[in-house]
ZAPA-511584 format. One record per residue (C-alpha): x, y, z; residue in one letter. Coordinates in nm, 2 decimals. Layout:
% residues N
(r (X, Y, Z), "a"),
...
This chain:
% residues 356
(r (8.44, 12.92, 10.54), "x"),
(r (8.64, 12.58, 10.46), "x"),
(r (9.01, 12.67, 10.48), "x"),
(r (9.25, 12.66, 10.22), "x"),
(r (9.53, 12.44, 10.21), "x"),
(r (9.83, 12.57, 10.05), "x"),
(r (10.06, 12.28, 9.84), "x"),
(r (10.40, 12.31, 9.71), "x"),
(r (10.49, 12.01, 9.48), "x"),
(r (10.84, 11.93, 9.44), "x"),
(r (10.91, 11.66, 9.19), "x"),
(r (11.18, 11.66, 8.89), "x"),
(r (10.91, 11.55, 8.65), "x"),
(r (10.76, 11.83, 8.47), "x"),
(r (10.47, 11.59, 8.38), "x"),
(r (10.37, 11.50, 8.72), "x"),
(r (10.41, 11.83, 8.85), "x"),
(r (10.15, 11.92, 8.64), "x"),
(r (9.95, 11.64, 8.70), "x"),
(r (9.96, 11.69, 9.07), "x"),
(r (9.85, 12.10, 9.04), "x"),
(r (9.58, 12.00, 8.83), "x"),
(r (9.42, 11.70, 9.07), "x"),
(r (9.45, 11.95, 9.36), "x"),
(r (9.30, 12.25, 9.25), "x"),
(r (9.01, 12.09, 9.12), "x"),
(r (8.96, 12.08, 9.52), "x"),
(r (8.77, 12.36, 9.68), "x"),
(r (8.98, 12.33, 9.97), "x"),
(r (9.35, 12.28, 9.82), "x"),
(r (9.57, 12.53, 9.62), "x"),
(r (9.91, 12.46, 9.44), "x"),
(r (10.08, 12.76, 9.51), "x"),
(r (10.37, 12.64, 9.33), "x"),
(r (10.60, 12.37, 9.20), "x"),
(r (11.00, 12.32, 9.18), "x"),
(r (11.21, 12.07, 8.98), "x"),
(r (11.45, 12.03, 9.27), "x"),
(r (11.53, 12.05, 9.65), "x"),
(r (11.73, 12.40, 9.59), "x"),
(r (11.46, 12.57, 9.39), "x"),
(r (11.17, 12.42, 9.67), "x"),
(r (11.39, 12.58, 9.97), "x"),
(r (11.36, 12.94, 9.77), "x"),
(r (10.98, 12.87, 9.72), "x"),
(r (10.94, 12.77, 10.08), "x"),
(r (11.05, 13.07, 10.23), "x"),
(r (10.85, 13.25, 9.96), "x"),
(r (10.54, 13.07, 9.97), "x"),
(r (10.46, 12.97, 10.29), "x"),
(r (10.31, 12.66, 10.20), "x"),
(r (10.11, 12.46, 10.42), "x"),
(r (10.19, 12.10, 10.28), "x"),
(r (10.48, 11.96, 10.06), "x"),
(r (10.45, 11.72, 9.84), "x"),
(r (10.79, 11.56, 9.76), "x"),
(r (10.97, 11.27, 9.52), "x"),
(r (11.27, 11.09, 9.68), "x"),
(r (11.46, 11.07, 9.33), "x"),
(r (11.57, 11.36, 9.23), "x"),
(r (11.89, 11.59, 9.08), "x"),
(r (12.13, 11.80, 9.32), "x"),
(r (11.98, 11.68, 9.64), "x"),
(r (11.79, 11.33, 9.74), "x"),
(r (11.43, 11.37, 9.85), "x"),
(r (11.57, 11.19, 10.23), "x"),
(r (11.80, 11.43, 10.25), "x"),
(r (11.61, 11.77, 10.20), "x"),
(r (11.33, 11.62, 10.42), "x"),
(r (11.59, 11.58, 10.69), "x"),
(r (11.72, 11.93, 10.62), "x"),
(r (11.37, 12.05, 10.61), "x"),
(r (11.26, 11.87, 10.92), "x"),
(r (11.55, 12.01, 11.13), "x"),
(r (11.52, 12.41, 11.00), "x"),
(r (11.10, 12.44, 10.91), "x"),
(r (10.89, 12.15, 10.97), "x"),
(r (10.59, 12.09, 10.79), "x"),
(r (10.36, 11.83, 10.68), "x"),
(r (10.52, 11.63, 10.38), "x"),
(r (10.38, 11.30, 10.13), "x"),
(r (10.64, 11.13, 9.98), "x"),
(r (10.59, 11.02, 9.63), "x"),
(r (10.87, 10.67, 9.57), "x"),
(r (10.90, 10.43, 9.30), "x"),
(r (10.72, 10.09, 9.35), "x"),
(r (11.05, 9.92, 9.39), "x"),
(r (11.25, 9.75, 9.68), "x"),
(r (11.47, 10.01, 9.70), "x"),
(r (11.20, 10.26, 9.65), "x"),
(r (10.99, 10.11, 9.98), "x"),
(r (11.31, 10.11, 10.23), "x"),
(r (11.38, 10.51, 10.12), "x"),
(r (10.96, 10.56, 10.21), "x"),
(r (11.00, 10.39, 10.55), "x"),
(r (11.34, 10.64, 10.61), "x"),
(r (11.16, 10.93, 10.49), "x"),
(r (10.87, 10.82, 10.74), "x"),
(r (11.05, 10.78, 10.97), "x"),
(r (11.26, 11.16, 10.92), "x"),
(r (10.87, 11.33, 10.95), "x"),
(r (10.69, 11.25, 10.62), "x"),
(r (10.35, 11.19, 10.74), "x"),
(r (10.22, 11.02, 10.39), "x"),
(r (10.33, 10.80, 10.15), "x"),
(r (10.18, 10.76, 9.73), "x"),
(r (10.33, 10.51, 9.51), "x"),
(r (10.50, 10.68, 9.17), "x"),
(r (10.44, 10.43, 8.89), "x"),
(r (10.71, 10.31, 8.73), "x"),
(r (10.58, 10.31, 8.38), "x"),
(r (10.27, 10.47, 8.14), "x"),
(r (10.25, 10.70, 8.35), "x"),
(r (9.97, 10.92, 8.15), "x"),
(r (9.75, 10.59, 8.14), "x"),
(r (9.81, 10.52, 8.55), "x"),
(r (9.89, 10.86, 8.70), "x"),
(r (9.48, 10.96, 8.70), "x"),
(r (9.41, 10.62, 8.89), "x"),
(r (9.62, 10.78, 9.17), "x"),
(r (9.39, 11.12, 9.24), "x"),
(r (9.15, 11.05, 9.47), "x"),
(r (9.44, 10.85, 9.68), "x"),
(r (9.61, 11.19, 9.65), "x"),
(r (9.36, 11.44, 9.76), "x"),
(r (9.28, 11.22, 10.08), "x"),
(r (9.69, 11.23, 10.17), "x"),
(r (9.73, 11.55, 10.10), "x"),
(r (9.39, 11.66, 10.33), "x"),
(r (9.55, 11.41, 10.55), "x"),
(r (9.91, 11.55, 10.60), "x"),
(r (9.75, 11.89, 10.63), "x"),
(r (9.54, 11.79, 10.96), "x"),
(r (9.87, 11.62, 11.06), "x"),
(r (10.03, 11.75, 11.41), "x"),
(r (10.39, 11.73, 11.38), "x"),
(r (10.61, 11.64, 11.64), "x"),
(r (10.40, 11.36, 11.77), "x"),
(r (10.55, 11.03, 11.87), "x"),
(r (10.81, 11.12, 12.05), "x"),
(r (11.04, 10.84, 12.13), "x"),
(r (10.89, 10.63, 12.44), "x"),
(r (11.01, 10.74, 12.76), "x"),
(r (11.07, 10.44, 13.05), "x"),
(r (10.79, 10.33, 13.26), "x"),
(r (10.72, 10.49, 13.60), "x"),
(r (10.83, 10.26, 13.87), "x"),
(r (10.51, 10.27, 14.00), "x"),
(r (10.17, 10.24, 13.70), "x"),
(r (9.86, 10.32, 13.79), "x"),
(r (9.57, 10.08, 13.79), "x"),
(r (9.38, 10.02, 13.52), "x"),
(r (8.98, 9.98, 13.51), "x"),
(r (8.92, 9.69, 13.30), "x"),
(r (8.56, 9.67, 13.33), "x"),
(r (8.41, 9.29, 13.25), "x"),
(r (8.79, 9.21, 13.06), "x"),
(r (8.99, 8.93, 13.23), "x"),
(r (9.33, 8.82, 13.06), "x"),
(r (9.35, 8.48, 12.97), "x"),
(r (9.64, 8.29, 12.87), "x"),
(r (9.55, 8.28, 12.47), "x"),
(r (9.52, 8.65, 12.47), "x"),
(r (9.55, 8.83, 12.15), "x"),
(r (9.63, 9.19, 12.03), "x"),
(r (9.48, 9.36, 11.74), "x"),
(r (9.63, 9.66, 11.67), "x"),
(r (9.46, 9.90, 11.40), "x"),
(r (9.70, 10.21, 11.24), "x"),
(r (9.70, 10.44, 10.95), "x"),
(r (9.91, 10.82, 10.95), "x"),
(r (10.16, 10.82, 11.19), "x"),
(r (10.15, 10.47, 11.25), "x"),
(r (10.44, 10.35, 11.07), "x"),
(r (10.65, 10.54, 11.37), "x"),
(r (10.42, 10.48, 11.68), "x"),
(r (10.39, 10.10, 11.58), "x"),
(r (10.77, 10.12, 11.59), "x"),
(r (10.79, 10.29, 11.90), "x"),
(r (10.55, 10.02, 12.07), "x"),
(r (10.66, 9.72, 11.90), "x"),
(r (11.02, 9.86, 12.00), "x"),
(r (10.96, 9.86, 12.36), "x"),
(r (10.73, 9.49, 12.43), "x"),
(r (10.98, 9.22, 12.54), "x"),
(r (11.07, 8.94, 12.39), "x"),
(r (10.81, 8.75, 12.57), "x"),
(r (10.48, 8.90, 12.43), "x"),
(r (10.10, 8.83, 12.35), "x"),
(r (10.06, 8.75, 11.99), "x"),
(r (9.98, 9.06, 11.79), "x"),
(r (9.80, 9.11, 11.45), "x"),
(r (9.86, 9.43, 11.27), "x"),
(r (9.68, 9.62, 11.03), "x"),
(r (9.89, 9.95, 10.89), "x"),
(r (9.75, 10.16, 10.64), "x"),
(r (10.02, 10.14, 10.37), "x"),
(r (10.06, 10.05, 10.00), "x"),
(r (10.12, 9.70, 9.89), "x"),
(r (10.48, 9.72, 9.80), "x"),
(r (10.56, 9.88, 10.14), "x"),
(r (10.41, 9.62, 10.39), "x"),
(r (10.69, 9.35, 10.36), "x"),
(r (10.99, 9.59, 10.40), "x"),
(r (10.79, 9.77, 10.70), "x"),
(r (10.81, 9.46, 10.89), "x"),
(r (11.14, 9.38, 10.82), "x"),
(r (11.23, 9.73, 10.97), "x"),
(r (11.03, 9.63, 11.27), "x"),
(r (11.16, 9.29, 11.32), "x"),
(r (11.55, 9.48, 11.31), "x"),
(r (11.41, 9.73, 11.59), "x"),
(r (11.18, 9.49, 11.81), "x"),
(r (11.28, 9.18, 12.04), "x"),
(r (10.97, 9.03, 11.90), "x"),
(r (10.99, 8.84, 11.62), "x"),
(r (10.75, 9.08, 11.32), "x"),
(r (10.70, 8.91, 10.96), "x"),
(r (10.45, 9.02, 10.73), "x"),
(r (10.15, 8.77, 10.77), "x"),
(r (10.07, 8.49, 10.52), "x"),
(r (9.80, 8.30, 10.53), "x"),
(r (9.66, 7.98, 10.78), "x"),
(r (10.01, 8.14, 11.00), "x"),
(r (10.00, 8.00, 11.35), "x"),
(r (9.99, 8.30, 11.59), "x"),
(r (10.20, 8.27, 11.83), "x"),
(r (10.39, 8.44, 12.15), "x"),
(r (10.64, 8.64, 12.15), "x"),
(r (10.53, 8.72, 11.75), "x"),
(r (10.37, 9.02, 11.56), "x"),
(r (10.21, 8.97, 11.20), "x"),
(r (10.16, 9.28, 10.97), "x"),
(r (9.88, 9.25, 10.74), "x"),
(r (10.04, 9.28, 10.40), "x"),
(r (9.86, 9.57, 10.21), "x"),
(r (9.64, 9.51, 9.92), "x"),
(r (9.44, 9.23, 10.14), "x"),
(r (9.27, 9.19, 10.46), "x"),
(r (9.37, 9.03, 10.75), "x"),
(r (9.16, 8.82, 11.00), "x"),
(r (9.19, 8.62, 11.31), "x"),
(r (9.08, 8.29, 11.33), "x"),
(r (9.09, 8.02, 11.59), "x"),
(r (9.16, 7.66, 11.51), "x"),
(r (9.25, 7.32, 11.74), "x"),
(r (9.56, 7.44, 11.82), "x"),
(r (9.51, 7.81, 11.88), "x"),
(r (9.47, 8.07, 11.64), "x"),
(r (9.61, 8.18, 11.33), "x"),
(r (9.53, 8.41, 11.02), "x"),
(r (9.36, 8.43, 10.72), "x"),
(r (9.48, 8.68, 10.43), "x"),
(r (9.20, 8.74, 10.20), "x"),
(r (9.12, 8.95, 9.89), "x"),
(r (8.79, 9.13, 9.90), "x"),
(r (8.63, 9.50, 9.79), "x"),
(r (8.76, 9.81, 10.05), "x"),
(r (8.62, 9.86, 10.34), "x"),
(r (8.62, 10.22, 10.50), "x"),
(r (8.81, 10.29, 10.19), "x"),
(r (9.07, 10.08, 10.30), "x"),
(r (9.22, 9.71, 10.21), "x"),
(r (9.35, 9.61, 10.48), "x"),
(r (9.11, 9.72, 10.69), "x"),
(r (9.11, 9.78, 11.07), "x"),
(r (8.73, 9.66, 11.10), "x"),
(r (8.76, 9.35, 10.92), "x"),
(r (9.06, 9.25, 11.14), "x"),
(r (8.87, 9.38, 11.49), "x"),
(r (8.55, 9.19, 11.40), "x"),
(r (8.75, 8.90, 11.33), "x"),
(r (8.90, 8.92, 11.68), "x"),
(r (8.58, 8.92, 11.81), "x"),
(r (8.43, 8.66, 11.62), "x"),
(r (8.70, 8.43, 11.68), "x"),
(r (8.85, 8.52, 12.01), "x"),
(r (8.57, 8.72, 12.20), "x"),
(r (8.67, 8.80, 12.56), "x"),
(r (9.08, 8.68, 12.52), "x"),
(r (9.11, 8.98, 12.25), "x"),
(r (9.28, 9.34, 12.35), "x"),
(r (9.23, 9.59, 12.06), "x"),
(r (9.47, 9.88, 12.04), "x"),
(r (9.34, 10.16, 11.79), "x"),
(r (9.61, 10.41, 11.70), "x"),
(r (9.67, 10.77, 11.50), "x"),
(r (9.54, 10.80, 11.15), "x"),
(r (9.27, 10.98, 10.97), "x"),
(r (8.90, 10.83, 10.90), "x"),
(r (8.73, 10.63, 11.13), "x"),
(r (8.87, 10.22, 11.02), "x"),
(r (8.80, 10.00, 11.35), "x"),
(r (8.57, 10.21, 11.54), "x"),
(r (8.30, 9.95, 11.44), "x"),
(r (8.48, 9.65, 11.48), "x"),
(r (8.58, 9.80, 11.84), "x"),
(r (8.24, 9.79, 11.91), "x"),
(r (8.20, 9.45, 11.83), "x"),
(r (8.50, 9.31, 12.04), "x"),
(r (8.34, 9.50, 12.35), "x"),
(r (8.01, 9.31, 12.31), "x"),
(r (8.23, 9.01, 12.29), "x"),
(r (8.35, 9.08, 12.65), "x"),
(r (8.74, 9.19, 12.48), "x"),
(r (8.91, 9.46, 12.57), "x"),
(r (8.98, 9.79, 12.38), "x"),
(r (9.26, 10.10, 12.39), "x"),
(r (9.29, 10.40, 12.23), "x"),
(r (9.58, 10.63, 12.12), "x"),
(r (9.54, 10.95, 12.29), "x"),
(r (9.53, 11.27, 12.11), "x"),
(r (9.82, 11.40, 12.22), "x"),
(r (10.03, 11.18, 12.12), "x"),
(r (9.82, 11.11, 11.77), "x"),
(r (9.96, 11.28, 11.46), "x"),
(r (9.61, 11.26, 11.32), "x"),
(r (9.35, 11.21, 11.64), "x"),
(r (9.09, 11.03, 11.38), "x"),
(r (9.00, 10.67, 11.42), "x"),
(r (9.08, 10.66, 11.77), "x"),
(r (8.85, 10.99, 11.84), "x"),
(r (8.56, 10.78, 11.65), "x"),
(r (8.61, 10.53, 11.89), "x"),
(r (8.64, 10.72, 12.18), "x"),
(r (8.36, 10.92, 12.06), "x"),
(r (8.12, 10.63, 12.03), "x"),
(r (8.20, 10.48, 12.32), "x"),
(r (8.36, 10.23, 12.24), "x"),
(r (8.70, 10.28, 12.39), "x"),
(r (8.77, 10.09, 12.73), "x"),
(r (9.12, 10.34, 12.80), "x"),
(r (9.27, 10.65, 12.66), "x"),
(r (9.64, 10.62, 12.67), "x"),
(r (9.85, 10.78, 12.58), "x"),
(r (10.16, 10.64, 12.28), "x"),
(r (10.45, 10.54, 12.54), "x"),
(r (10.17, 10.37, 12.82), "x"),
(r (10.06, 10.16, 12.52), "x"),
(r (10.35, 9.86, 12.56), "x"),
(r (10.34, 9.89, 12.95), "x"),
(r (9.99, 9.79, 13.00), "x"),
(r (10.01, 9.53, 12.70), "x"),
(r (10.24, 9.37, 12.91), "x"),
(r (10.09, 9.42, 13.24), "x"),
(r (9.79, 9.26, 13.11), "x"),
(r (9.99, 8.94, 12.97), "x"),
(r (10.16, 8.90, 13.29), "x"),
(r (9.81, 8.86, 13.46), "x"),
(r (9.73, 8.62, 13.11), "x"),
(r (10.02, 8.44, 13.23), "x"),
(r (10.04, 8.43, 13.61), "x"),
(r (9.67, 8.47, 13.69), "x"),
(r (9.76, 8.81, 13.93), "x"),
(r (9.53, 9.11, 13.95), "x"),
(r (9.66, 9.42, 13.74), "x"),
């Protein structure tokens, strides 16, 4: 019998709380146990209720979304989706709250709310089933390299000095892309980044990134050179691809219908890498939920590139790196804070022509 997941919405909107408990008990699997206005009346209910999953607005009276989630983080974690205003403001309080232990993120919008709200429930559901699967506690800050790192089996993959990272991310990402990102020096391979994450989110994500990181992370545009020492973050809403021109490569940001449900998505960018850069590409898939970039994985092997997957220890949801693990397609298993180390290791051999 299919569990069910238990939901407490917490939103100051009496419209959207109703909204929300009806788009989730028309699931057979989720049940709104109950709804509160504000942070004080959701601590009562949570004690009460026992809810499994919380789904919870940053604005609101008496107490701040940030702050309860901080509270709630520290005394009873649990899986949380923030709900934030698509505005600038809005975005950088998301990337806090992810950052706090908020596992999901849906866009409130800001106006006709009755007309767009419904356009939003099948985004819903699949958070919601996502932060429920969520493992909390993952992505733990990265811990200093062991004087002394094992080998690594490479197979038919040899470093060469245009190599290029793709890295592929949905849940959990947002904080185990800043933990890697974090701890690459200065002098990197160029990296291409696709993060699961609304539109209005993308641009301010980098910007967080490029404050925590010695690389230099922009959100990408498109024909931008890729370069050393540089990470670009597809921007949501479009796709992001790899291509190679006379001097080097660069990207291409297109529009174009989902794929895996997803725009960006982690296939389109992988089977650009392999397209375009065949054996100089490393892939790195990540935690999140579904199975984006097991295909294109595929694809960069057969190309002779070189492909790593997040552990599921370390994953907050073990999805699209298990599909790749699972259908072979993974050429490591590591796990979050080995992922920088052998990046680097393998761009030192890209750069100085030593073995690993």
């Amino acid at each position: 019998m299919q569990r069910t997941v238990k939901i407490l919405v917490v939103d100051d909107s009496a419209m959207i709380r109703e909204f929300l408990r009806q788009v989730l008990d028309a699931e057979p699997d989720l049940c709104v146990v109950g709804t509160a206005a504000d942070p004080y009346f959701a601590r009562d209910k949570i004690k009460q209720l026992e809810p499994d999953v919380l789904t919870l607005d940053i604005e609101m009276p008496r107490m701040d979304g940030l702050t309860f989630l901080e509270k709630l983080m520290a005394s009873r974690p649990m899986p949380v989706v923030m709900f934030s205003k698509v505005t600038q403001q809005g975005a950088e309080a998301t990337l806090k709250a992810l950052g706090l232990g908020a596992v999901e993120v849906v866009s409130k919008p800001m106006a006709n709310l009755s007309e767009t709200l419904p356009g939003l429930a099948q985004e819903i559901v699949a958070k919601v089933r996502a932060a429920a699967r969520a493992k909390l506690g993952r992505g733990a800050p990265v811990a200093a390299a062991p004087a002394a790192e094992p080998s690594l089996s490479l197979g038919g993959y040899k470093p060469a000095p245009d190599m290029v990272v793709v890295i592929g991310a949905s849940t959990g990402g947002t904080v185990a892309l800043e933990q890697v990102l974090g701890a690459l020096p200065e002098d990197s391979p160029p990296l291409a980044i696709v993060q699961h994450l609304p539109a209005q989110f993308t641009k301010p994500f980098a910007n967080r990134l490029n404050q925590r990181s010695a690389i230099t992370v922009s959100q990408a545009e498109d024909h931008q050179p890729l370069e050393p020492g540089t990470a670009l973050i597809a921007p949501g809403g479009r796709h992001l691809l790899l291509e190679r021109g006379l001097h080097g490569f660069y990207t291409r940001v297109k529009d174009g219908p989902l794929v895996n449900q997803h725009k960006p998505s982690v296939d389109v960018l992988f089977r650009s890498a392999a397209a375009s850069a065949a054996g100089r590409a490393v892939g790195v898939i990540m935690t999140g939920m579904g199975s984006d970039g097991a295909q294109g994985a595929g694809l960069m092997r057969q190309a002779r590139g070189l492909v790593i997957a997040q552990d599921e220890a370390s994953s907050v949801i073990y999805g699209m790196a298990r599909a790749a693990v699972e259908t072979g397609q993974a050429d490591m298993v590591l796990p979050l804070e080995r992922v920088a180390a052998v990046i680097t290791r393998l761009w030192k051999q890209a750069r100085a022509g030593a073995e690993v």
